[in-house]
C-alpha positions as a printed NumPy array, in Angstrom:
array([[ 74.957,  76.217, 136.77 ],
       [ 78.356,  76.511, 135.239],
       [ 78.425,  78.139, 131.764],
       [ 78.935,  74.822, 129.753],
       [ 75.978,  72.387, 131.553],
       [ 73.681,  75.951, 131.323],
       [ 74.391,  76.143, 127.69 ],
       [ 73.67 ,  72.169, 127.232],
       [ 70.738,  72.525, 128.885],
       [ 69.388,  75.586, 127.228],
       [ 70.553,  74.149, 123.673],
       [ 68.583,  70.874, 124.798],
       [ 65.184,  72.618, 126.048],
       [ 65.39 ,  74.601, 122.867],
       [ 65.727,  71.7  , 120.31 ],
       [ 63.056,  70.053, 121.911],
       [ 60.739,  73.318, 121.742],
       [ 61.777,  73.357, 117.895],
       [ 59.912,  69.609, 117.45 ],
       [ 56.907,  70.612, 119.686],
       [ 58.42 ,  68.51 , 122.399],
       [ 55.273,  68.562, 125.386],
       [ 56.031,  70.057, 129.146],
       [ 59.714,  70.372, 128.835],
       [ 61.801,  71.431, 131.873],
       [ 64.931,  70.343, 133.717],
       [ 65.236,  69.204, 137.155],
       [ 68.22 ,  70.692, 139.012],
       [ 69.375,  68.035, 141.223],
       [ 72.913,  69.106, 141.729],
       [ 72.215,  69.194, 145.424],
       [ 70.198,  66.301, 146.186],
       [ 72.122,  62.963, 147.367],
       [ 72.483,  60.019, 145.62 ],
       [ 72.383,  61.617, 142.096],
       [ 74.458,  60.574, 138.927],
       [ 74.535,  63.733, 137.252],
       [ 73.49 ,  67.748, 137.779],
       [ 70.53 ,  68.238, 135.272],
       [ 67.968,  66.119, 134.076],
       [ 65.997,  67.864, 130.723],
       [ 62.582,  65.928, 130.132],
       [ 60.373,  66.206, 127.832],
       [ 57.365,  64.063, 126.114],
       [ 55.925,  63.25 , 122.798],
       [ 53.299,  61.535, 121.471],
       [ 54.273,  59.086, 119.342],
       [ 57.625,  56.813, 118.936],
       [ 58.151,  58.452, 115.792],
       [ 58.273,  61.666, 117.686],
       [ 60.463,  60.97 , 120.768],
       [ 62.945,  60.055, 117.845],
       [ 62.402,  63.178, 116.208],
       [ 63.17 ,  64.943, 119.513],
       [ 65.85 ,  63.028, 119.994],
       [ 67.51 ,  63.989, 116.879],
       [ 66.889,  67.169, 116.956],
       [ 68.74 ,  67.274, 120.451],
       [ 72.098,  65.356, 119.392],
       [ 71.987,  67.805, 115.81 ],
       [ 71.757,  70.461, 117.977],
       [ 74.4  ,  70.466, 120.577],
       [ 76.914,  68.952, 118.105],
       [ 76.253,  72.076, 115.48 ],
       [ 76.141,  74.498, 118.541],
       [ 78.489,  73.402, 121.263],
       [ 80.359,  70.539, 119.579],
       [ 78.95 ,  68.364, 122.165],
       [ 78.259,  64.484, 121.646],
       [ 76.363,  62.165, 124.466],
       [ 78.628,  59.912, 125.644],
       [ 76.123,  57.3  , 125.316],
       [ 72.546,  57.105, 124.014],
       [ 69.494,  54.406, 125.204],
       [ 66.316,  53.519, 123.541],
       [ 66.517,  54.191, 120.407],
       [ 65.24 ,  50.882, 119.22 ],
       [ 62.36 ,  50.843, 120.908],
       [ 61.312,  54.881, 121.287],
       [ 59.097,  54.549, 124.011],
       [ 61.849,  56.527, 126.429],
       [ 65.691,  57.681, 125.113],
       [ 68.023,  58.696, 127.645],
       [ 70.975,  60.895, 126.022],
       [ 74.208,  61.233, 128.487],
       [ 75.931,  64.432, 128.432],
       [ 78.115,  63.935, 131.701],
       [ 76.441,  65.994, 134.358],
       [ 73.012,  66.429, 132.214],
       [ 71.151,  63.7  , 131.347],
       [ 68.126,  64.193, 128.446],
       [ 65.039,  62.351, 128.743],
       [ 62.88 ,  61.902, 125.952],
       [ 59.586,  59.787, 126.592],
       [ 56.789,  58.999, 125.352],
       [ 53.546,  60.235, 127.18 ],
       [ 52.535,  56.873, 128.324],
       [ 56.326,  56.146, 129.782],
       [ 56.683,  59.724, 131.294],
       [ 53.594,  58.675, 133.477],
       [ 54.621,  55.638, 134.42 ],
       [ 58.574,  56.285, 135.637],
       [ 57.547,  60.086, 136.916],
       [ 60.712,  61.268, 137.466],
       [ 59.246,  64.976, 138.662],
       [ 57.892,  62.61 , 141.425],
       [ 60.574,  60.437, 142.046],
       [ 62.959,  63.723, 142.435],
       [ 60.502,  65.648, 143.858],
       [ 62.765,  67.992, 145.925],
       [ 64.544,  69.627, 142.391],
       [ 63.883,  73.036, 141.776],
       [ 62.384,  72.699, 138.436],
       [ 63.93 ,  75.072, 135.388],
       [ 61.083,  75.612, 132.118],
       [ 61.605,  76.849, 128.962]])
C-alpha cells in the first residue's frame, strides 16, 4: 500500500470506529482484474441517520488530517448506502439491510481483507 492510500484508509477505518461504525474492514483488491480502484473500506450502521453520521465523520476526517476531499460522493439523499471516491480507495458506508443485500465481501471474495 503506498504511504498516501495506507494513510486514507487508516484515517477512514478510524473515523468510522469513532461513530461505532459495525464490522469495518477494507478489501485490498489492487490485484484482482477488472477493478476501479485499490481499496474498498466498508462499514455498516444501523440506521440512515447513522450511515450519514459515518459518512461525515469520514469526509471531516481526511480533510482535517490529510487535506483529502472525495472526488465525488453518492447517496446521500437517500442513506441507505454512500459511496465516497478517493481515487484508488473507495468508502462504503451502508446500512445493515443494504450491506446484505450487495455483499461486496462476497462479490470480491478473493481480497485479502485488512480490519481495524
Amino acid at each position: 500500500m503506498t504511504e498516501i492510500k495506507n494513510a486514507i484508509v487508516q484515517a477512514a477505518m478510524e473515523a468510522m470506529d469513532d461513530k461505532k461504525a459495525e464490522n469495518i474492514l477494507t478489501l485490498d483488491i489492487h490485484n484482482l482484474e477488472g477493478t476501479i480502484c485499490d481499496y474498498f473500506v466498508i462499514c455498516h450502521a444501523n440506521s440512515s441517520v447513522h450511515v450519514g453520521a459515518i459518512a461525515d465523520s469520514v469526509e471531516k476526517e481526511l480533510q482535517i488530517k490529510l487535506k483529502e476531499k472525495p472526488l465525488r460522493v453518492q447517496g446521500q439523499q437517500n442513506g441507505l448506502w454512500i459511496a465516497m471516491d478517493y481515487g484508488n480507495v473507495m468508502v462504503h458506508i451502508f446500512l445493515d439491510e443494504m450491506r446484505g443485500f450487495y455483499r461486496l465481501e462476497e462479490l470480491w471474495s478473493e481480497a485479502d481483507v485488512i480490519t481495524l
